[in-house]
C-alpha angles and dihedrals in degrees: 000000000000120000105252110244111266096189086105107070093189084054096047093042089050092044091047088046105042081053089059098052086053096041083054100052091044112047093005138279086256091055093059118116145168094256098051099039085051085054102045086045097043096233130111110268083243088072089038083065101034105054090047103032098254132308093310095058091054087044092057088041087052094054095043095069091051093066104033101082085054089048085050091049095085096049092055091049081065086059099042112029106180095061117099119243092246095044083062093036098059103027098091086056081056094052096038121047082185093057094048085034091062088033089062097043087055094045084051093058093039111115108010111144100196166033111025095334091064104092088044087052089052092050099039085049095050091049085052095049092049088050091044092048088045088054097048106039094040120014112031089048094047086040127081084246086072088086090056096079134279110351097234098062089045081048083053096047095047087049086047095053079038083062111032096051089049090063092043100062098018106119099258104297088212110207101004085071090061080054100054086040081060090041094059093034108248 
């Protein structure tokens, strides 16, 4: 097989990026190295880290497109206004089992306070907390949700829809259910 062209940085980056995603539904988020994402992507794993300033840059990418359908949810609200908040929320996890699928894999490493999963949980904690304060602070008060209580707990309950419709429909995430079962305590 030949090696794709890397002369278009945007392409490469997509494609690197779009192989992660997989990588990460499929053996884990936490699994995801510079090595197997070079190989998925057909690029060298030097690429892999420059283009995204090294693994902690594609993680944050990674997690990014998790929660950019739900940031998106309250400007298509605007579009369609009978349609309730979670049903936009959740309706790209509905079109897209990759999507669920890597919902799911972030929500399992939320949280996790130790051993190697701890910088990812970090990151993965700070990203949720920029998307809770957004909603709170932006789109719940300027949105007819802003009558149905603080708008933190409405911003929590969004993420938690977010969330629990992502493992729902996500294509069985193996192992990493037995994880968020841990993590809740069943």
């Amino acid at each position: 097989m030949a090696r794709p062209n890397s002369a278009d940085p945007d392409a490469t980056r997509e494609r690197i990026l779009d192989a992660a995603v997989i990588l990460s539904v499929h053996d884990g988020f936490d699994s995801l190295s510079a090595r197997s994402v070079a190989l998925a992507s057909g690029v060298s794993a030097t690429t892999v880290c420059a283009l995204f300033g090294g693994m902690s840059g594609l993680h944050a990418k990674v997690i990014e497109t998790a929660f950019v359908p739900l940031l998106k949810a309250f400007s298509a609200i605007d579009h369609k206004p009978s349609m309730s908040v979670f049903k936009v929320a959740t309706g790209q996890l509905y079109e897209s089992a990759t999507l669920a699928g890597l919902v799911t894999q972030i929500a399992a490493l939320a949280g996790l306070r130790h051993g190697r999963h701890r910088a990812l949980a970090d990151q993965i904690d700070r990203s949720l907390n920029v998307v809770r304060d957004h909603f709170a602070t932006v789109e719940v008060p300027n949105s007819p949700l802003r009558g149905y209580g603080d708008s933190v707990v409405v911003a929590d309950r969004i993420i938690a829809v977010y969330f629990a419709a992502a493992f729902h429909l996500a294509p069985d995430p193996g192992t990493d259910r037995d994880r968020l079962r841990a993590l809740v305590g069943e």
